[in-house]
N, C-alpha and C positions, 0 to 999 in steps of 0.2 A: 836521434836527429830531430828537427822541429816537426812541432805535434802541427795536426790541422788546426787554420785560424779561421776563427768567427769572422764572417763576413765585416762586424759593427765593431770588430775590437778597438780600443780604445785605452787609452794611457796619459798621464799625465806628464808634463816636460818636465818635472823635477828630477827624474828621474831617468831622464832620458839616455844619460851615459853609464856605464855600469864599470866599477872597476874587474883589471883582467890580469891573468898571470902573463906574465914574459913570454913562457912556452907559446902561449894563445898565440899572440904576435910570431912568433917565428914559426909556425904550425902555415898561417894563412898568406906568410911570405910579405909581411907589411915591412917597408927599412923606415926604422924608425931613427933618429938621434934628435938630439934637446934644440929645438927653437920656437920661436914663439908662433909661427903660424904654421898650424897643422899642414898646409898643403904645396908648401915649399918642400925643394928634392932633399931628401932625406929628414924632412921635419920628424919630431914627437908628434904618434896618431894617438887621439883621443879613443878610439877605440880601434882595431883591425880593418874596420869596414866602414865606412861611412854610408848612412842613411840619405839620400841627396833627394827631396823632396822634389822632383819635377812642376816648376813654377809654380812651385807651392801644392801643398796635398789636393791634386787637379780633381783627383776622383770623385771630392766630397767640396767643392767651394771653388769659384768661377778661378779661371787658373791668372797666374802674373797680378794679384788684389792683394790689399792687406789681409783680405780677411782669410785667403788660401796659403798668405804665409802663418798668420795666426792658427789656422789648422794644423799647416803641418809641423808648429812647434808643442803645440796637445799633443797630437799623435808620435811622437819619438823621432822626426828628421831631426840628423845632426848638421845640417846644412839645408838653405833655402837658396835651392836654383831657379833665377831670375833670367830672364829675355828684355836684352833694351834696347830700345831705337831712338833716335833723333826725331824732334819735333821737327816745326817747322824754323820755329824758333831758338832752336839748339837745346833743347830740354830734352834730356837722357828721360824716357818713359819706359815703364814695363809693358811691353810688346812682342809677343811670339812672331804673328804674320805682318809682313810687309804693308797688309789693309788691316782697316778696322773694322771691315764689316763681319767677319765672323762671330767677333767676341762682345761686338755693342752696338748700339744701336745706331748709327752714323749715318746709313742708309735713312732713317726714317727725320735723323736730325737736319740731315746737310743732302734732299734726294740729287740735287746738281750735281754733287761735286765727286763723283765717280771717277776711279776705282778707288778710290779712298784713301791712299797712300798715308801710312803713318807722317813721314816729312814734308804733308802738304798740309798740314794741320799743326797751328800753334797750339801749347800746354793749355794756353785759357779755354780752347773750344774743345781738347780732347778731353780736359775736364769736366766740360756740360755732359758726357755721355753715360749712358746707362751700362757697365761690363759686369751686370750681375744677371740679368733676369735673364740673357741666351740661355745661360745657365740651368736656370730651372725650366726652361723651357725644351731644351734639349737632353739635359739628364745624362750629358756624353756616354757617364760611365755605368747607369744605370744604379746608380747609388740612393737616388732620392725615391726609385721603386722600389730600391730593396729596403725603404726605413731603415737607413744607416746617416742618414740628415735631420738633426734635429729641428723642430717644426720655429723655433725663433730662428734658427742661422737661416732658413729659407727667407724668413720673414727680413734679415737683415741683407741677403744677397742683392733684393731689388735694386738697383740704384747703386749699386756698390760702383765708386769708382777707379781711374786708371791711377793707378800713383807713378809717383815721378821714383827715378832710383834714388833722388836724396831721401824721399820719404821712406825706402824700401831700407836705407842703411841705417836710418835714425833707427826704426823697428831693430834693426839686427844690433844697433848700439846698446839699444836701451834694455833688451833680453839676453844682452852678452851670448850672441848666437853667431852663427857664421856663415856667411852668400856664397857661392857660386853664379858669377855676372857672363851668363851668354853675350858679349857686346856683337850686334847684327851690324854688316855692313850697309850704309849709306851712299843709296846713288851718290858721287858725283863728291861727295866727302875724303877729306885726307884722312888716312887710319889715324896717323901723326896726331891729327885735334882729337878723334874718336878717343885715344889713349888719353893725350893731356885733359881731356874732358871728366874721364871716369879716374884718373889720378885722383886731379884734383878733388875729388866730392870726397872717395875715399882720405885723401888728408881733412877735408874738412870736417867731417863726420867719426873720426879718429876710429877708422874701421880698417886700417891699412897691414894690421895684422888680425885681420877677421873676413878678408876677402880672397877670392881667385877671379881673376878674369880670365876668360874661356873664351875664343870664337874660331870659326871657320876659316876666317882673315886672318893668315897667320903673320904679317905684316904690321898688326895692330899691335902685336902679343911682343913683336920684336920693338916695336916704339914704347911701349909700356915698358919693360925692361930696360930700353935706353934712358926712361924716364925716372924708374926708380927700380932696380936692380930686387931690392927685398921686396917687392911684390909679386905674390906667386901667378903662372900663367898657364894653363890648362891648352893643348894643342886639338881641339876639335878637326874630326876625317870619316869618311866613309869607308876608305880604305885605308891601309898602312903604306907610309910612304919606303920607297926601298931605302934598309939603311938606315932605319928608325931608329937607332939608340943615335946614333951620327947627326940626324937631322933633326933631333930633340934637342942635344947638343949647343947644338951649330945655333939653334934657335931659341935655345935658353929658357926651353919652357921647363915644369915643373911636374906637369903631370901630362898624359896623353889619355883622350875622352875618344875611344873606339866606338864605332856601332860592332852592330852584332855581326857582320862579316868582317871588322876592322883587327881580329885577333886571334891569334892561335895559344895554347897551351903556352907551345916554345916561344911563343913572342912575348910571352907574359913573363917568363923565367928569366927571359933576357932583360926586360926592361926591369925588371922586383931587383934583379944581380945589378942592375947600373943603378938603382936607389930612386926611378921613377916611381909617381904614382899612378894608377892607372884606373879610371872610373866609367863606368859601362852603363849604358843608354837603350834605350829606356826598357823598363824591363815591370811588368804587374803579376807576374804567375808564380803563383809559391813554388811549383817545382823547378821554375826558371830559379827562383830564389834561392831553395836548397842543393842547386849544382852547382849557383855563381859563388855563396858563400863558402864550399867545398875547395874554390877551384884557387888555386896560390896564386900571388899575383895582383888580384883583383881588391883595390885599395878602397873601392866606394861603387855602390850602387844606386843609377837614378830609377826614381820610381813615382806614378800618378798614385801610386797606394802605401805611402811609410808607416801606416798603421799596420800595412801586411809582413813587410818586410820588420820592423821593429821587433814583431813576435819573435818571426824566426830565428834575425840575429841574437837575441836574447837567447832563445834557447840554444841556439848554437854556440854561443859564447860561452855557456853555463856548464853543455856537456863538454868543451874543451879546457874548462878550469876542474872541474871533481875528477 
């Protein structure tokens, strides 16, 4: 099984996908068949498991920034999972929280204009903001104690800013890599634009077989689909709806995004048997690791640490081909 990983391991994205025998796939309960986006119901998976970088490699680079998708395509994610919200001004940004003041400095820029709400702020002024230096100042994940941050990427975090999701898909065009798009719902907003909105960029940025949109709002995922039927839609829940393979269905998504009470063994068998994907949130501990890549079913795991998970699946993928 997967040996222990160095806190600072490290890898390059050339190599990020590893070829795998057939067995491997049906060993780990992936359904696979030929299409051109891995996360469409019954796509070709790139590999068993997908590595889903939680808004980018969080651990080690301010999370939802270029520079934490840039991390997590060094470190081996085969997907870069994004958070976006509405401006003020209708501008899809990468945004976890509802404010901005966790992540940047907004507070110190704009002290009036409390609670800060993401859609009370045009792209131009969320632009002026600093979403690097909480960063180093808070060390969320204790990565920059443990010297696993190199001393320029600190130097580069300062100042790092909020990018827009065009600029997030340009990154994923231009590294032929692939997003996971959390769309957050919008006070007061129709999902109906929310979807036409994140179409659209996907056609414009010709990423429309390199994306899933994911959200909570499962009304979004149903206009998305009305919109453009080949676009895969990921069903985010905290629990499992009763009837899950039916209301997957009924709702045309392609994958379903469990938390960690959202799943059982038998719910996983049942969805792997209907040719759902099924990707598990959020999860950093190798031993959570070494059971989740054990467990059939389980199409993709998110993670604030794909340099941890990388190892593993590697070696787990390696002792299930010899």
């Amino acid at each position: 099984m997967a040996q222990a990983t160095p806190p600072c391991a490290r890898r390059t994205a050339s190599c990020r996908w590893l070829p795998l025998a057939t067995a491997t796939a049906l060993l780990l309960g992936a359904t696979c068949a030929v299409t051109a986006n891995p996360f469409l119901r019954g796509a070709e998976c790139p590999r068993p498991i997908l590595n889903i970088a939680h808004a980018g490699a969080s651990s080690v680079a301010p999370q939802n920034t270029l520079a934490a998708g840039q991390a997590a395509l060094e470190l081996g994610a085969d997907v870069w999972g994004v958070d976006a919200r509405l401006s003020e001004d209708g501008v899809l940004v990468l945004m976890h929280d509802a404010t901005l003041d966790r992540t940047t400095d907004v507070e110190a820029q704009f002290p009036t204009r409390a609670p800060w709400k993401v859609e009370a702020f045009t792209f131009t002024e969320i632009r002026t903001l600093d979403a690097g230096s909480w960063f180093l100042r808070d060390d969320p994940f204790g990565q920059i104690g443990a010297g696993c941050v190199a001393a320029a990427a600190l130097t580069r975090y300062a100042g790092e800013r909020v990018p827009s999701l065009r600029e997030a898909l340009g990154f994923v065009a231009a590294h032929e890599w692939r997003i996971d798009i959390e769309l957050k719902p919008t006070e007061g907003a129709d999902p109906e634009d929310l979807a036409r909105r994140v179409v659209d960029l996907l056609v414009e940025t010709r990423t429309t077989d390199r994306a899933m949109i994911s959200s909570f709002d499962h009304e979004i995922l149903r206009a998305v689909k009305a919109l453009d039927p080949t676009i895969p839609t990921g069903a985010l829940a905290i629990f499992a709806p009763r009837d899950l393979v039916a209301y997957l269905d009924d709702l045309g998504a392609d994958v379903y995004l469990p938390s960690l009470v959202g799943f059982t063994e038998d719910l996983l068998t049942e969805l792997s048997d209907a040719g759902f994907g099924v990707h598990v949130w959020t999860y950093n501990a190798e031993a959570q690791f070494e059971r989740l890549v054990s467990t059939p079913g389980i199409t993709g795991i998110t993670t604030d640490f794909p340099q941890r998970l990388d190892l593993i699946l590697r070696h787990f993928e390696q002792d299930a081909h010899d």
